[in-house]
N, C-alpha and C positions, 0 to 999 in steps of 0.2 A: 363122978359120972364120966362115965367114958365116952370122947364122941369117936364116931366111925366115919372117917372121912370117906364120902364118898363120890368120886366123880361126876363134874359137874357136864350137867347135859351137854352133847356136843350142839353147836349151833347148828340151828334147822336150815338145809339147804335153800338157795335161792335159786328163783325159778328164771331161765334163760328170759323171760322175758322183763324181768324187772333191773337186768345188769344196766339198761339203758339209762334207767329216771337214776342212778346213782350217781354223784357229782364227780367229778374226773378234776380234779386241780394238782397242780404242780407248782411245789413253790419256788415263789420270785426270783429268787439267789441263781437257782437252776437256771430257768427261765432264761438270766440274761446272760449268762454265762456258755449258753446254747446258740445264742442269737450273736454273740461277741466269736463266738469262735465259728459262725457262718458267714460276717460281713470282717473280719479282720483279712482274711485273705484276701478278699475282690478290692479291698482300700490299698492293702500293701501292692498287690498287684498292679492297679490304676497308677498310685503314687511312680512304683519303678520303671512303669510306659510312659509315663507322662511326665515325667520331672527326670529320674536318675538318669533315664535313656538320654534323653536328649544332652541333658549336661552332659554325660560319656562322650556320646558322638562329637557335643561342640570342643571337648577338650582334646578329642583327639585331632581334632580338623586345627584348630587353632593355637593349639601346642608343638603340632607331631607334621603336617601337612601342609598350613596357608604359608602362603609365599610373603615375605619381604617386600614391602611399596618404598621407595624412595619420592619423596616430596620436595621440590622444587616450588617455592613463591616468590611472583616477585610483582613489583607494583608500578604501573604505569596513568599517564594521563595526560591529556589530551590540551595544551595550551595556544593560546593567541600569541601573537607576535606586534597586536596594539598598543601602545601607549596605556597607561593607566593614568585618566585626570581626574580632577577635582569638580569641575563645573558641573551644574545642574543636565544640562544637555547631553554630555559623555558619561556622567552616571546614569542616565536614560538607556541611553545606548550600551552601553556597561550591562544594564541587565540583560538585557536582550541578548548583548553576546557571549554572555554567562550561559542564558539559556540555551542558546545555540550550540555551545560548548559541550554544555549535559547531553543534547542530542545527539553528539556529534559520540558522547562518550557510548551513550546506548546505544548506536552502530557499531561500535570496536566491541561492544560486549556480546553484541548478539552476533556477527560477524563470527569471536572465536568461540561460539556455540554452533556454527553451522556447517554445511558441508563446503561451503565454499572455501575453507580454512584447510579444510582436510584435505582439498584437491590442490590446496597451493603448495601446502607442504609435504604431500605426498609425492609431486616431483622431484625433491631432493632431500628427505626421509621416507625409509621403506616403515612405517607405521605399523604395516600386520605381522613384519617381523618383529618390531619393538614390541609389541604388545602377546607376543604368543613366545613367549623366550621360554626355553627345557625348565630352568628352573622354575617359573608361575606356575601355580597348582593348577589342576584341571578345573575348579570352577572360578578362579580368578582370569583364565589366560584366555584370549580369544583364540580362537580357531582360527586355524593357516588359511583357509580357502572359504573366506566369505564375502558377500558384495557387498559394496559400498554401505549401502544402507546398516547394515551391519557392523559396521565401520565406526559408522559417523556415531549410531548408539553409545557403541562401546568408546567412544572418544567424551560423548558428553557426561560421562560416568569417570573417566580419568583427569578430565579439563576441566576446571568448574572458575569461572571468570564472574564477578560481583562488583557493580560501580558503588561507591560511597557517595550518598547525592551530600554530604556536610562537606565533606573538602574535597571534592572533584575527584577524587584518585580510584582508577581500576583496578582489583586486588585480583590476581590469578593464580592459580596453583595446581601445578602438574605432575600427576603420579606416574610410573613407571616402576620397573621392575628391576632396574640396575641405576645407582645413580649417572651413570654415562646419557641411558640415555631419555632419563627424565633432564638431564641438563640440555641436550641438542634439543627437542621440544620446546622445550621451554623458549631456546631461542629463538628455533623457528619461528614460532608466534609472535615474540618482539617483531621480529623482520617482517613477518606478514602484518603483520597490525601497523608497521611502520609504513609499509607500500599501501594499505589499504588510505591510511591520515592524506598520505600525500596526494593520493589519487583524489582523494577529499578537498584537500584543500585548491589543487588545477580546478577543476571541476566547480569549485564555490568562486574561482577567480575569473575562469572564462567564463560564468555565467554572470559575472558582475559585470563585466567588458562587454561582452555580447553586444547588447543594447545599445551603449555607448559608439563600441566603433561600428555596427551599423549604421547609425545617426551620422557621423561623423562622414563614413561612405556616400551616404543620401546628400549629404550638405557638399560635400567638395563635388558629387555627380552636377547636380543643382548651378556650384559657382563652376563648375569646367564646360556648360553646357549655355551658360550666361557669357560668360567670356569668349565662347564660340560663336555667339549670335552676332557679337559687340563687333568682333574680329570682321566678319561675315559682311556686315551694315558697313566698316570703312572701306574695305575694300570694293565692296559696290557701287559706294555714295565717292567716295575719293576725295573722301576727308576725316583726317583722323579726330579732328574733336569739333564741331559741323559749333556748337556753342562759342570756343576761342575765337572759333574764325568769324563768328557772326558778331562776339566782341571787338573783334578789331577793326572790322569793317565797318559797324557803326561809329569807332571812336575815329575812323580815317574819314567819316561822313561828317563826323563834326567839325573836326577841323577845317576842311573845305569850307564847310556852311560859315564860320569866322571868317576866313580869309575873304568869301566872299561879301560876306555884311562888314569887314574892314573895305575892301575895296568899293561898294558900293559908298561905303561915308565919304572918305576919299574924294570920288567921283562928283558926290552932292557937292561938296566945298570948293571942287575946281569949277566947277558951273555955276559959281556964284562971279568969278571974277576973265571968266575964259569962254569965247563964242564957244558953238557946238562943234562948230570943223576943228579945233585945235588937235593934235595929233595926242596929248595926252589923254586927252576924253576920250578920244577914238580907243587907243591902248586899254586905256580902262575900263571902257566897254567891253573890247572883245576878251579880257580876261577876268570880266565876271560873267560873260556867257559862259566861257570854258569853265569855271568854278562849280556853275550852275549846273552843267553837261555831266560835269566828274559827280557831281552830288546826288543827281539823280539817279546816276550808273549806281552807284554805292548802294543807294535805298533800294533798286530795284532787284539787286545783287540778294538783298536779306528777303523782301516781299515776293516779288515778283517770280515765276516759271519762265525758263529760258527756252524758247525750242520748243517744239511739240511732243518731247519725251522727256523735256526737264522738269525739274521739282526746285521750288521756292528754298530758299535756306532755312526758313522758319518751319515749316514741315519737316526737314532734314530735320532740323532740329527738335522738333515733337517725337519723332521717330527713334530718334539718340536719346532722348531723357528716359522715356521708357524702358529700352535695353540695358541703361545706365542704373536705373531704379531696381531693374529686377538682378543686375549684378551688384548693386548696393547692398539689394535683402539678401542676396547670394553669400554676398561675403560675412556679412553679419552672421547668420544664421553657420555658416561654414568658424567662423571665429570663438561662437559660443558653444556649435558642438566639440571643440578641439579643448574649449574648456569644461567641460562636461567628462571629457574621458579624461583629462587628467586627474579632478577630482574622482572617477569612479576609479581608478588607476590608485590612489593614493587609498582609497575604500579599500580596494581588492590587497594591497600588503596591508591593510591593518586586519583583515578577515584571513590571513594568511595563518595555517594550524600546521602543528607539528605537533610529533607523537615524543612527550618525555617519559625515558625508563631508570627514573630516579634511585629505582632500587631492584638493582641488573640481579639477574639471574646466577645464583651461583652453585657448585658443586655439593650438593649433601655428603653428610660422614654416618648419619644413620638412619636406619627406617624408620620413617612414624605410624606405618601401618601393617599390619592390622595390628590394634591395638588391642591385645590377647587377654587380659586380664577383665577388662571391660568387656570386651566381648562375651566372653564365658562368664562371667557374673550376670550379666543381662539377658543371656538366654536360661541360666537358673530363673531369675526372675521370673522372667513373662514365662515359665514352663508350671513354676510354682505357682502363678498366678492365675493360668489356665486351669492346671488340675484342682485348686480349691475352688474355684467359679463351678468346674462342671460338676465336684463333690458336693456344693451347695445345690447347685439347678436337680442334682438326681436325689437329693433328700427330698426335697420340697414336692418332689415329685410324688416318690413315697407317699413322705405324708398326706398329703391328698388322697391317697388312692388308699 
């Protein structure tokens, strides 16, 4: 049997409007290989803005352009000139002037962080020519013509000064752009740190004294104003110790008053055996009247006012113990202010500070900065570290959406 191949019906046309309900897929392989080679450029892209670029630029900046820092360190600090004892008491004090010390350090440190620093050495270092030298790149080098304030910035970014509170010592270190003249700097600062201590330490010794030889003032005004009154009262009175003379006048009263109570015994025993007319009786009569006259004169010399504008010697004498009392406390008080300031005298040199620069300033032979190799590795870093942060953040974002 023979078959007759015959053509097989051609398929019956589709009508335009059922092209729609037909399923439309494309397989996966495609798929991502569509989608890889739409998002592979905008990654490569991002990576070479974001990563390569910037390494290019840091390499060329820090290879090809940053300038050479010369580093100068040197370390200073700030000592007493007291005694160091043993005893409970001076260990007391000991701390205290330790503390005082530390204080004294955080002024020298904040001192060569300030402007104050930069105007003292700016007198006899030209600073804005140190610091803008032909060779420093343009974004290391300061600008020839700017004010102070500008100044002091770009000094606190070259000067960087750190106290160590474990062993007292200020560590400083000064960059520049030639070691010439990162060494003059350097110096300077010694020298000014050094005038600043001393101005310090005047300044802690006359405010020690102060007090002291005021006091001192006050007390010798006091006994020269005592002594002036004293002076004053002899000359008026017209006697120089009004007490001496009232001692010896009572002790010349005594003795009279004996002579005459000898005389008087005397007188009794001869009128036992002699009438009253005898001439010795007489004799000894009239010179225990006179005994009696001089003794009286004597006592009235101390009690009594002479004259209608005299004054008694006992009032003179109340008058003198007074003046005497108050040149007494005069002098005391004048005695113990004198010892008062020597003890604060003896205070003031053991508070006495000096600036030690144990380890002087000396000439660099090479640059420590910039350090090129760390630098351009670290700005790879944070550049690679950016752009997969933002590669992340713009996925996540995607996906969401």
């Amino acid at each position: 049997m023979s078959l007759d191949p015959s053509p097989s019906p051609p398929p019956a046309p589709r009508e335009p409007g059922n092209i729609a309900r037909l399923p439309f897929r494309t397989p996966l392989p495609y798929a991502v290989a569509a989608a890889g080679k739409r998002r592979l450029p905008l990654g490569l892209m991002s990576f070479l803005l974001a990563v390569v670029l910037p390494a290019a630029l840091a390499a060329v900046y820090f290879f090809a352009i940053a300038a050479d820092q010369y580093v100068v360190e040197f370390r200073i600090a700030v000592r007493s000139v007291g005694p160091v004892r043993s005893d409970a008491p001076t260990l007391l004090r000991g701390s205290v002037a330790a503390a005082q010390l530390g204080l004294d350090s955080n002024i020298v440190v904040q001192y060569i962080d300030s402007r104050a620093i930069v105007d003292d050495i700016g007198k006899t270092l030209d600073l804005r020519k140190m610091f803008s030298r032909r060779r420093a790149d343009w974004l290391s080098r300061l600008p020839a013509a700017v004010p102070v304030e500008e100044l002091v910035r770009y000094w606190k970014g070259q000067v960087d000064a750190f106290f160590d509170t474990g062993d007292g010592t200020i560590t400083v270190k000064v960059s520049a752009f030639t070691p010439a003249d990162a060494l003059a700097i350097a110096r300077a600062v010694v020298q000014s740190s050094q005038r600043l201590v001393n101005e310090l330490s005047q300044r802690a010794r006359r405010d020690t004294l102060r007090q002291s030889q005021a006091e001192v003032r006050r007390a010798e005004a006091r006994l020269g104003a005592a002594l002036l009154k004293l002076r004053q009262f002899r000359d008026r009175k017209g006697v120089v110790d009004p007490k001496a003379t009232a001692d010896r006048t009572l002790a010349l009263a005594a003795k009279l008053r004996e002579q005459r109570l000898a005389a008087e015994a005397k007188l009794a025993a001869l009128r036992k055996y002699l009438s009253g007319e005898a001439p010795a009786i007489a004799i000894l009569e009239t010179r225990i009247a006179a005994l009696g006259a001089q003794q009286r004169a004597l006592d009235a010399e101390v009690t009594a006012a002479h004259g209608p504008g005299g004054e008694a010697l006992s009032a003179v004498m109340g008058s003198y113990d007074r003046l005497e009392t108050e040149r007494g406390f005069a002098d005391t008080a004048y005695r113990h202010a004198l010892a008062a300031l020597d003890r604060s005298r003896a205070d003031a040199e053991r508070r006495q500070i000096y600036l030690a620069d144990f380890v002087a300033p000396s000439l660099p032979q090479e640059a420590l900065y910039p350090r090129r190799w760390r630098a351009f590795g670290l700005t790879i870093l944070i550049a690679f570290a950016v752009w997969a942060v933002g590669g992340l953040v713009l996925q996540s974002v995607r996906d969401h959406l």
